[in-house]
C-alpha positions as a Markdown table, in Angstrom:
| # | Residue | x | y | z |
|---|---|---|---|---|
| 1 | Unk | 0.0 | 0.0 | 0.0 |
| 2 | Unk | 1.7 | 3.6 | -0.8 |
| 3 | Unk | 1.9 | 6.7 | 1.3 |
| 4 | Unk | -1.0 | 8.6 | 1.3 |
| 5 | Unk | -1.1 | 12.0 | 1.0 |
| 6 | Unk | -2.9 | 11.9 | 4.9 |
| 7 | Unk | -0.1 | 10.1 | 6.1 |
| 8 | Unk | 2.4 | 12.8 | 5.2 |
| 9 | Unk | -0.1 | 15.9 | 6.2 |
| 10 | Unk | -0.5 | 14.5 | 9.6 |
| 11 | Unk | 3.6 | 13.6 | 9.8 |
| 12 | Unk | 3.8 | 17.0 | 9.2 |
| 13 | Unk | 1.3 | 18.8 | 11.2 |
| 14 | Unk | 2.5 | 16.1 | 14.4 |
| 15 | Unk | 6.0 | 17.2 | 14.0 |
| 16 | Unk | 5.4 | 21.5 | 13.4 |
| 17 | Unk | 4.9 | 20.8 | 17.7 |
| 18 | Unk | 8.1 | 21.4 | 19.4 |
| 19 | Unk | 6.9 | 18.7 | 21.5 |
| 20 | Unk | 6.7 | 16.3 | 19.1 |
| 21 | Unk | 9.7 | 17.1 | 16.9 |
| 22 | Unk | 11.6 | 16.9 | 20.0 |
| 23 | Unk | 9.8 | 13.2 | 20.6 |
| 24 | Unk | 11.1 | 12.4 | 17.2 |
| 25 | Unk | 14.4 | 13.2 | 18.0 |
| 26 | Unk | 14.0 | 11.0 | 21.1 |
| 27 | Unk | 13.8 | 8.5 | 18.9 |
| 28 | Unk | 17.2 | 9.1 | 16.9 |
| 29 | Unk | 19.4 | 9.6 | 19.8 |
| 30 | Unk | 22.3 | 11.5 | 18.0 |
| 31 | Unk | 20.4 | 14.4 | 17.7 |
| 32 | Unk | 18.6 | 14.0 | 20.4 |
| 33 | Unk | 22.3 | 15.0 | 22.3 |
| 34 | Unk | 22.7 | 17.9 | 20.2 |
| 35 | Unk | 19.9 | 19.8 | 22.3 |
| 36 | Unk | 21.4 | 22.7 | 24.6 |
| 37 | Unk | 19.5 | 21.7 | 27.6 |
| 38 | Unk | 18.0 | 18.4 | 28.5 |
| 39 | Unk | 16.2 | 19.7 | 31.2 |
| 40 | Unk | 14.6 | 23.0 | 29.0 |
| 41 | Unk | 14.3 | 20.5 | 25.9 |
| 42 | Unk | 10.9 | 22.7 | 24.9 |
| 43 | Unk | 12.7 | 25.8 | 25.4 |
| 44 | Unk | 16.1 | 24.6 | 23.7 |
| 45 | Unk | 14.3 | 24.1 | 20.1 |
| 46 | Unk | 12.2 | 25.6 | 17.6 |
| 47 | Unk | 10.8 | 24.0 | 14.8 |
| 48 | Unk | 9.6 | 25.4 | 11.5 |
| 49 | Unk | 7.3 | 23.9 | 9.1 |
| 50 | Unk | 8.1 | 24.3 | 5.6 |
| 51 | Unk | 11.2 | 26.2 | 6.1 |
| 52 | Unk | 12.0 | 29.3 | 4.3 |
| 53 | Unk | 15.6 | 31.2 | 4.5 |
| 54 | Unk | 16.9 | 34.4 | 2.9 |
| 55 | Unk | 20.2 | 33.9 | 0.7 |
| 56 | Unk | 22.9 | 36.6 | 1.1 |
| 57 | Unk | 25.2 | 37.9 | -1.5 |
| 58 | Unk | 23.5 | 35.5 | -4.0 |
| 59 | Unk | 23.8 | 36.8 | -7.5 |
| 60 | Unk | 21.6 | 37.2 | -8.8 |
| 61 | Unk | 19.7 | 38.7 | -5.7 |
| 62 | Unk | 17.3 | 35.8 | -5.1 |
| 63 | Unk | 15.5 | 37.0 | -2.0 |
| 64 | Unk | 13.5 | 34.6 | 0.7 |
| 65 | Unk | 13.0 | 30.8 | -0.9 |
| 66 | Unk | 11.3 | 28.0 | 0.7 |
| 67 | Unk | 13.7 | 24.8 | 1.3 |
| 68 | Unk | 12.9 | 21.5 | -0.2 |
| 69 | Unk | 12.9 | 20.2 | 3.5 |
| 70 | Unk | 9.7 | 19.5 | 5.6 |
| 71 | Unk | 10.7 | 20.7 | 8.9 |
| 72 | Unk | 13.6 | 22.6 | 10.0 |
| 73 | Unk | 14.6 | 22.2 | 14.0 |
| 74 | Unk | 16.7 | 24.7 | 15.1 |
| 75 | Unk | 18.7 | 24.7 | 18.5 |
| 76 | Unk | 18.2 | 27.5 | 20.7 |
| 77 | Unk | 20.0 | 28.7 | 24.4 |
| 78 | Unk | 17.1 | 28.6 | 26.8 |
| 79 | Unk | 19.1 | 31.3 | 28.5 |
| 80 | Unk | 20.3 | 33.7 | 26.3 |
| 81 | Unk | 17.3 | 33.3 | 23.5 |
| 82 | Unk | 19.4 | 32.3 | 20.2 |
| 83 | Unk | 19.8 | 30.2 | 17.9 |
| 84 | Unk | 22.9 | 28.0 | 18.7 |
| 85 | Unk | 24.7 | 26.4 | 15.4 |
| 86 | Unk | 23.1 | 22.9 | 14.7 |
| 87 | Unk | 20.3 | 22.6 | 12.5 |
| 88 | Unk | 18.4 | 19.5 | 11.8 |
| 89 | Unk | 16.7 | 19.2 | 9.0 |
| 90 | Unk | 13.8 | 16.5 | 8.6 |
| 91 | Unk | 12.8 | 15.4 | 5.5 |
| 92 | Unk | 9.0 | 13.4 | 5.5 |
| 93 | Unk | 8.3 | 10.7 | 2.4 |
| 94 | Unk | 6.2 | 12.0 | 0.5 |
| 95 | Unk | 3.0 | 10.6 | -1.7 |
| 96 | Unk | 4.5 | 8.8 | -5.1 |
| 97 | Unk | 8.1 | 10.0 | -3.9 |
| 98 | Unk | 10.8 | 7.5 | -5.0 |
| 99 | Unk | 14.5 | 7.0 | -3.4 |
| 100 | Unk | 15.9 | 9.6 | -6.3 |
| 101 | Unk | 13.2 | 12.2 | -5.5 |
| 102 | Unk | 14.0 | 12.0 | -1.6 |
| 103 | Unk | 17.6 | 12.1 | -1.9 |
| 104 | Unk | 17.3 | 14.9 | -4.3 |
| 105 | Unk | 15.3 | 17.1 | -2.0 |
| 106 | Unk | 18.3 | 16.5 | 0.8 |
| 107 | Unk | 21.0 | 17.3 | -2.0 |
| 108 | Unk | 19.1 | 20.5 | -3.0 |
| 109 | Unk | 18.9 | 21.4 | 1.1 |
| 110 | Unk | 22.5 | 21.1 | 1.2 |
| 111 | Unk | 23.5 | 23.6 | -2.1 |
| 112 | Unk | 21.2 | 26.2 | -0.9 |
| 113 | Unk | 22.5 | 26.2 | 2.2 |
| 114 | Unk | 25.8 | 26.2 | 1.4 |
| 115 | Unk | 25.7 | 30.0 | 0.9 |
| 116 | Unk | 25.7 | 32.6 | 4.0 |
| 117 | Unk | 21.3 | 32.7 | 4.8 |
| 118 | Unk | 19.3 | 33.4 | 7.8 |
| 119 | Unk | 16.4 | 31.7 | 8.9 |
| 120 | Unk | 13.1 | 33.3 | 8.4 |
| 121 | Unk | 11.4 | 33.1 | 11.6 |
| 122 | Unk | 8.0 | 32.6 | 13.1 |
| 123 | Unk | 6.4 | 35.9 | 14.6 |
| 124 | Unk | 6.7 | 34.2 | 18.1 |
| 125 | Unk | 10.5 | 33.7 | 17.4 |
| 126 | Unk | 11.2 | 36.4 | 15.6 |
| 127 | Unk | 13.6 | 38.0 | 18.3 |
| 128 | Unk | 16.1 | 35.3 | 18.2 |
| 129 | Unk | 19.0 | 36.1 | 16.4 |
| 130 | Unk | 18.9 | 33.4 | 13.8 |
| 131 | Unk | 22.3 | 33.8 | 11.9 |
| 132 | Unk | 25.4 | 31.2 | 12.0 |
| 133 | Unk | 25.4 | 27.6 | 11.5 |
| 134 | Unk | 28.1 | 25.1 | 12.5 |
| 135 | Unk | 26.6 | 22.0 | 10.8 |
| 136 | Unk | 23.0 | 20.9 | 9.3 |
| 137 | Unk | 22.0 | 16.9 | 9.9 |
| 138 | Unk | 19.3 | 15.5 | 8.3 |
| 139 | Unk | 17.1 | 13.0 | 9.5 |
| 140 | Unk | 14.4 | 11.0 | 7.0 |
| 141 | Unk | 10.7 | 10.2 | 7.9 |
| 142 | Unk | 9.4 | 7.0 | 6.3 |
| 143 | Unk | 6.3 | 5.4 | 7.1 |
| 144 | Unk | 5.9 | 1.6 | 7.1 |
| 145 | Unk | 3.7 | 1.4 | 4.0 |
| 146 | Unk | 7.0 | 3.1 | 2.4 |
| 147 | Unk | 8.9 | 0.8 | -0.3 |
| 148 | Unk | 11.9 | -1.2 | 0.8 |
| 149 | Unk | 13.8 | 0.5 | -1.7 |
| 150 | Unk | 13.8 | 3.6 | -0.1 |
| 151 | Unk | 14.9 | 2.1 | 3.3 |
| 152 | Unk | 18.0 | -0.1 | 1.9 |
| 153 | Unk | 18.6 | 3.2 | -0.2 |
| 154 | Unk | 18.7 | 5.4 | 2.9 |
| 155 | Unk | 20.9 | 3.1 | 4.7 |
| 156 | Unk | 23.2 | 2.5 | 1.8 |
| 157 | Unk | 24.2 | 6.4 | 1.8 |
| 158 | Unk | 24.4 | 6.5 | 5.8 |
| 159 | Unk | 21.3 | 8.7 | 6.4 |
| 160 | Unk | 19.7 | 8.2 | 9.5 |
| 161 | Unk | 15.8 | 7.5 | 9.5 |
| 162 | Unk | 13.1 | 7.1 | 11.9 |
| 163 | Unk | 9.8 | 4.4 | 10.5 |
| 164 | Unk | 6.8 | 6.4 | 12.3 |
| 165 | Unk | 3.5 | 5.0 | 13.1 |
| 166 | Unk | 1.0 | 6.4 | 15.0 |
| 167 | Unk | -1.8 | 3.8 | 15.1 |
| 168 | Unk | -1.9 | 3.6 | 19.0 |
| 169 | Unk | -3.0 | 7.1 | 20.7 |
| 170 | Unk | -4.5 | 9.7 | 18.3 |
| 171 | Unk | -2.1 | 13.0 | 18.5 |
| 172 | Unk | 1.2 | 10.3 | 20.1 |
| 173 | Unk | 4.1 | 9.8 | 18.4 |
| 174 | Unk | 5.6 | 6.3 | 17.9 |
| 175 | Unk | 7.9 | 5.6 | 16.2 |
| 176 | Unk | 11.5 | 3.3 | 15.5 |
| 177 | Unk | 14.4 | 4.2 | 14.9 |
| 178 | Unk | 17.0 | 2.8 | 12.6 |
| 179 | Unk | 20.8 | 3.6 | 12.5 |
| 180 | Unk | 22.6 | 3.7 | 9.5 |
| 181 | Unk | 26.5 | 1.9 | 10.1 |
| 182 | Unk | 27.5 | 5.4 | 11.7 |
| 183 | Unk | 25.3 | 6.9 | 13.8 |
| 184 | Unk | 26.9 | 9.7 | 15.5 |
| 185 | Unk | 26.5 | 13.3 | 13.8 |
């Protein structure tokens, strides 16, 4: 049975909660470490749905774009209020998307942001200084109903990748996670 396009809306709207997107990174350990605080996790990330980020010095002059990512997760000081430099970028399977499509998107995410760019930030975060970046990870969302193909293809080029499922308690994420040979960031 393939994705459906419900399966990837409600990915996506489970995982625009910092609560949740946190819970999915609970799930991939790594990146689960690269939190500031543990013990502020809410107040340590902010995650944005359907990224967007303003280029600098592109030429030509190429203004705000939206990223070919699902949901950026941005690290944040609980103290001081900014954005601290890992950014973890998820990346959801999408309806009739195949292995080349997914990997695609990622490759794309990584030559945009391979420029200087600032986040575009949502009004209730819009006072955090969101410049700088020391390193973005990406982390894939399949879903069970998604083809084998794209699994042994995610784990042949080392990307990490959570399975989610959410068939227990409406609004609960649950989900497995599944290292590629190196897991660490």
């Amino acid at each position: 049975m393939p994705v459906k396009q419900l399966d990837y809306d409600t990915s996506l709207a489970e995982y625009s909660n910092r609560d949740c997107a946190i819970a999915l990174l609970k799930k991939y350990r790594p990146y689960l470490e690269l939190l500031p605080s543990m013990r502020r996790a809410s107040e340590s990330a902010i995650a944005i749905p359907l990224p967007v980020v303003r280029i600098r010095d592109s030429k030509p002059p190429t203004g705000a774009i939206c990223l070919p990512c699902d949901i950026a997760i941005l690290m944040c000081d609980p103290e001081w209020k900014i954005k601290m430099g890992a950014e973890i970028l998820i990346f959801i399977h999408r309806p009739d998307e195949d292995f080349s499509d997914l990997l695609r998107r990622w490759r794309d995410t990584q030559v945009l942001l391979d420029k200087d760019y600032e986040w575009l930030m949502p009004s209730r975060y819009e006072h955090i200084l969101s410049e700088g970046v020391e390193k973005i990870y990406p982390l894939f969302v399949i879903f069970p109903e998604t083809p084998q193909r794209i699994q042994r293809g995610l784990l042949g080029a080392c990307l990490p990748f959570v399975i989610h499922t959410s068939d227990l308690v409406p609004g609960e994420v649950i989900s497995e996670a599944l290292y590629p040979e190196s897991p660490t960031p």
